[in-house]
N, C-alpha and C positions, 0 to 999 in steps of 0.2 A: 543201405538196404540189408541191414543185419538179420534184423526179421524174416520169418518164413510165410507163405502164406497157404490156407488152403482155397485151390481156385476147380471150379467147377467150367466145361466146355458145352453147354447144351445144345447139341447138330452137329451131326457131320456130315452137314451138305459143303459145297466148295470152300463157304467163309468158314466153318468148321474147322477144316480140314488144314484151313489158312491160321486161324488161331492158334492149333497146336503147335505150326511151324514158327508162326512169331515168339510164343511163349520160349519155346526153346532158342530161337536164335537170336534173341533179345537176353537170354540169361536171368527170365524174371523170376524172382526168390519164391519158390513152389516147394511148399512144403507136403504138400499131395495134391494129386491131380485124380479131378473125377471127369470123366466122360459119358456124357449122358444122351441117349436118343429116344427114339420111340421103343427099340430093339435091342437088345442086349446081345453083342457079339463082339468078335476083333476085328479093328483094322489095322492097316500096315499104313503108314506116315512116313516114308522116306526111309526106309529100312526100321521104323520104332512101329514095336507092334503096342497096339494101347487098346486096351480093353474097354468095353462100352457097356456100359449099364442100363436099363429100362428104367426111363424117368420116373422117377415118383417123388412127392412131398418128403418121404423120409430120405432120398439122398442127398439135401439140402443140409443137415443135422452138421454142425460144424464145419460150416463152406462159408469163407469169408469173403469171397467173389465169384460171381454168380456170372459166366459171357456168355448169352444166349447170342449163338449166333443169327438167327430168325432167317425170315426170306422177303426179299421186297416184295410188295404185295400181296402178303397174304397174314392173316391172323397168325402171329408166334407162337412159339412153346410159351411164350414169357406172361401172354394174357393168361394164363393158365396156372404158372408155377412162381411168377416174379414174386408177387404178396406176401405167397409162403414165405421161400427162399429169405426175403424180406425181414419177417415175423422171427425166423432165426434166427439172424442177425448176420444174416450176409450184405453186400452191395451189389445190385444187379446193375450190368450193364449190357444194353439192347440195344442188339443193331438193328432189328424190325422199327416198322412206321408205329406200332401202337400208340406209346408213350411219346414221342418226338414232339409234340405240340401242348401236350397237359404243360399246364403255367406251372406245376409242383413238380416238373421234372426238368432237371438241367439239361440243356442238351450243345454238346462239346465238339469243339475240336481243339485240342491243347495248344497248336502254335497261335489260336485266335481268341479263348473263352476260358484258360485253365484254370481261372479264376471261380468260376461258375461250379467248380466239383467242394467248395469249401462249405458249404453248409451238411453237404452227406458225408466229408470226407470228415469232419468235428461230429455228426453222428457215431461216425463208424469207430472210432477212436474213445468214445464216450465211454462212461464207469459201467451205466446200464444200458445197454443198444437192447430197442426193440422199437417195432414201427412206431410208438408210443411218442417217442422221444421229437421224431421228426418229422410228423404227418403236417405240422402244421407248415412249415416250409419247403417238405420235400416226402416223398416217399421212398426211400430208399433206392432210389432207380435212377440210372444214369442214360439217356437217352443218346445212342450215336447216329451221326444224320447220312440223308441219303448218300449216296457214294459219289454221284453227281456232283452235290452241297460241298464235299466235303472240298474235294480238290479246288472247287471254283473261290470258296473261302479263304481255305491259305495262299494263294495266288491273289486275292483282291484287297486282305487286312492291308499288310503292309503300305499298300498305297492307299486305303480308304483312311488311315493313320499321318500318313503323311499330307495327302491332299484332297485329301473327302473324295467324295462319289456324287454325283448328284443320279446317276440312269448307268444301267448293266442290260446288257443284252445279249446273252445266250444263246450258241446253237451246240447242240451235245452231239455228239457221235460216239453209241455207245456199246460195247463190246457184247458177245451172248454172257460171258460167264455171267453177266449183270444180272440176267435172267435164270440164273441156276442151273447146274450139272446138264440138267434135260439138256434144255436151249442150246449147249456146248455139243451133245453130241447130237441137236437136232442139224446144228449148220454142220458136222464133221458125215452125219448121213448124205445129206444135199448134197455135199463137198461131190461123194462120192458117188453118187448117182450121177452126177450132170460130168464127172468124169468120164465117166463111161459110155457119154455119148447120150445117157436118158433125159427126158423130162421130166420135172419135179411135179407132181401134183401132191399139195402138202397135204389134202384132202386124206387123198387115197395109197401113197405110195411112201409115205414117211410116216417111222412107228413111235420115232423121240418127235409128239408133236408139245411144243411149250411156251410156241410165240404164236401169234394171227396170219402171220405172212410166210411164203421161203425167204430164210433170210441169205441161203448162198445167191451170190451172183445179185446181190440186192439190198437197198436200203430201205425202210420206210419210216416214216415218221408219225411212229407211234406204241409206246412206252406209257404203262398204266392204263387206267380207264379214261375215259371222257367226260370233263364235268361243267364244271363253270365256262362262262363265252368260247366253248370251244377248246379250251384246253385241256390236256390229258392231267391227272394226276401227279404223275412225274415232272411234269413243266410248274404244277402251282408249289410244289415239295422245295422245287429251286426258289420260290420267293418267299415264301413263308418261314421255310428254315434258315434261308441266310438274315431275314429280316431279326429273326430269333437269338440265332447267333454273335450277331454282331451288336444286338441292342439297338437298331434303328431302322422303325419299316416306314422312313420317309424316303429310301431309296426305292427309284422304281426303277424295276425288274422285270423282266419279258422274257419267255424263252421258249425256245421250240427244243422238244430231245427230237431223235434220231438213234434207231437200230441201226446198227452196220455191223458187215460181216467179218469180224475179229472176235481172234477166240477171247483176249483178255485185256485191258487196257483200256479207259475212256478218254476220249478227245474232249475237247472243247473251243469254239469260236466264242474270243468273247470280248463285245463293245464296249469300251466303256466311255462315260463322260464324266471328266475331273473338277472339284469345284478350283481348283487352280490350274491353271495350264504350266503342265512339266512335258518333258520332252522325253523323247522313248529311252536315252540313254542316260537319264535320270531314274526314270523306272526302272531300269536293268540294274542301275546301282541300289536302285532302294532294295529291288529282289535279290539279287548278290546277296545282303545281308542280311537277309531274313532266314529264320531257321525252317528247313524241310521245304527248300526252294533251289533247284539247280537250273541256271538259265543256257540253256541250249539256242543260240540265233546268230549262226552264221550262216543266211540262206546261200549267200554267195558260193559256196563250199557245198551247197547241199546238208548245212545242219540245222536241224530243228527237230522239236520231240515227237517223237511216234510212240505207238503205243506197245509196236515190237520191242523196241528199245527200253519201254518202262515196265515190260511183264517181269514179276518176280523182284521189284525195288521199291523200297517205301517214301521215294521222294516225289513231289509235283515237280515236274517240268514243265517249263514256260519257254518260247520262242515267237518267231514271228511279232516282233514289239512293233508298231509302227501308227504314225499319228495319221488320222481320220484328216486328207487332205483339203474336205471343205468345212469341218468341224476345230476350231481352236483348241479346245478342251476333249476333243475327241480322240480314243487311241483302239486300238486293237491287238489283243493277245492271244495265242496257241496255248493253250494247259491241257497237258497228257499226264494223267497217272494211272497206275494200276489198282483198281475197281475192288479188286480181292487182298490187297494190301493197304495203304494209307486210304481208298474207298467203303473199307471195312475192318478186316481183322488187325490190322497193323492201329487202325487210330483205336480200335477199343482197347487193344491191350494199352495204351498209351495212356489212357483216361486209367485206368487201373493204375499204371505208374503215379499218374499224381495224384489219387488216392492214398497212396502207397510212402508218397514223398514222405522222407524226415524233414 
């Protein structure tokens, strides 16, 4: 990674904030850094103070990657500025919903699809880069998927590689940060109110309101909007993107998410059915060697992954391996990662990287 590049940060909401920390702690070859919000001011990054610029089309002008941080569920900066950005000859890559399902947009996780960045990444590298070049197989835009997606995928490749999949059944348990800054210090309000002895009425008495429910002292199940049979948004996100990802939507897929009251770190419950029957300490060996997989399962000892333990790391952890007693092919696994890291900022820069690859 001789080369320098010019990369662009657009947000500085939580994954924002995460992006600049991985940029730096990952050592990715930046040859200048723009920071772009609604608002042009400073922030402070862990003692780095970095200047932020008021987005517009002209600060795309020589930006060779373009990390819209976005927010789940809601329209990004990127419906707005990716084309442009585009048009100059950058690479966008979006961690908003927008793009995540257009067939012309690749949408990645590097330990499962790295594959999938090679028609943008021969764009980007091309004599004349302009959306011109590449609209008919891609448009310049890298799609990164829900946060949810992300960890249950690299947790499930390696075995859907080794012994197929036939059925995945999810149940998410998933932190505020998921739901942006607000959300974190809606449940740190609540925190503090019901501390003190009060009652929460999220109506009337909480001013960070960003979720439907109080979420201190409580779970509920319900993330996104409400659509198809019943299911929220965020539960259809887990079938349709992994289906996308992995290249095959003859797996069937079900899943319920779940808010719970953790500031950062997502859980996951997750079923699966193998088309061959392996046994759990076969899967701990397949996951052992898989890259960006650390297997934490020693319940006996009281170990397995929490999401205390995975705040601020960019690995999935897996635990709780154990086979479905009246299912043959049946097993059960714990997958904890952190949401604002390998959930987000941590896999976009990663797509950058192999962008980036000599």
């Amino acid at each position: 990674m001789s080369k320098k590049y010019n990369i662009a940060v657009i947000g500085v909401g939580a994954v924002g904030i995460e992006m600049l920390r991985v940029l730096k702690q990952r050592n990715f070859p930046v040859a200048k850094l723009s920071v772009l919000a609604r608002s042009a001011r400073d922030i402070n990054v862990d003692g780095v103070t970095y200047t932020v610029q008021a987005i517009s089309n002209e600060a795309f002008e020589r930006i060779d990657i373009a990390l819209f941080a976005g927010t789940e569920g809601e329209k990004g900066a990127a419906t707005t500025y990716a084309s442009e950005a585009v048009k100059k000859g950058a690479i966008v890559i979006d961690n908003g919903a927008d793009f995540r399902m257009d067939p012309k947009v690749p949408l990645v996780v590097p330990e499962v699809n790295a594959k999938d960045v090679n028609p943008v990444r021969n764009w980007f590298f091309s004599d004349s880069r302009d959306i011109s070049n590449g609209v008919k197989k891609h448009k310049g835009i890298i799609a990164n998927p829900n946060c949810s997606t992300i960890q249950m995928v690299v947790a499930l490749w390696p075995i859907y590689k080794k012994v197929g999949l036939k059925r995945v059944i999810v149940t998410t348990f998933q932190a505020s940060s998921g739901a942006g800054k607000l959300a974190v210090e809606q449940l740190k309000e609540e925190n503090s109110k019901i501390a003190q002895g009060g009652y929460v009425n999220i109506q009337a008495d909480v001013e960070n309101k960003a979720m439907p429910q109080q979420l201190a002292y409580n779970v509920f199940p319900h993330i996104g909007g409400f659509s198809d049979s019943g299911y929220t948004s965020e539960e259809w996100k887990l079938v349709k993107e992994t289906h996308k990802i992995m290249h095959n939507d003859k797996i069937n897929i079900s899943a319920t998410t779940v808010r719970v009251p953790v500031r950062t770190g997502h859980s996951e419950a997750i079923y699966i059915e193998t088309d061959k029957v392996v046994s759990p300490e076969e899967v701990k060996e397949i996951l052992s060697k898989s890259s960006g997989i650390i297997i934490v399962d020693d319940p006996k000892n009281n170990l397995y992954p929490m999401p205390k333990d995975a705040e601020g790391k960019d690995e999935v952890f897996v635990g709780r391996v154990r086979k479905d007693p009246f299912v043959k092919n049946g097993m059960w696994l714990w997958v904890v990662s952190d949401n604002l890291r390998k959930g987000a900022a941590t896999n976009a820069v990663e797509i950058a990287e192999c962008v980036i690859l000599n």
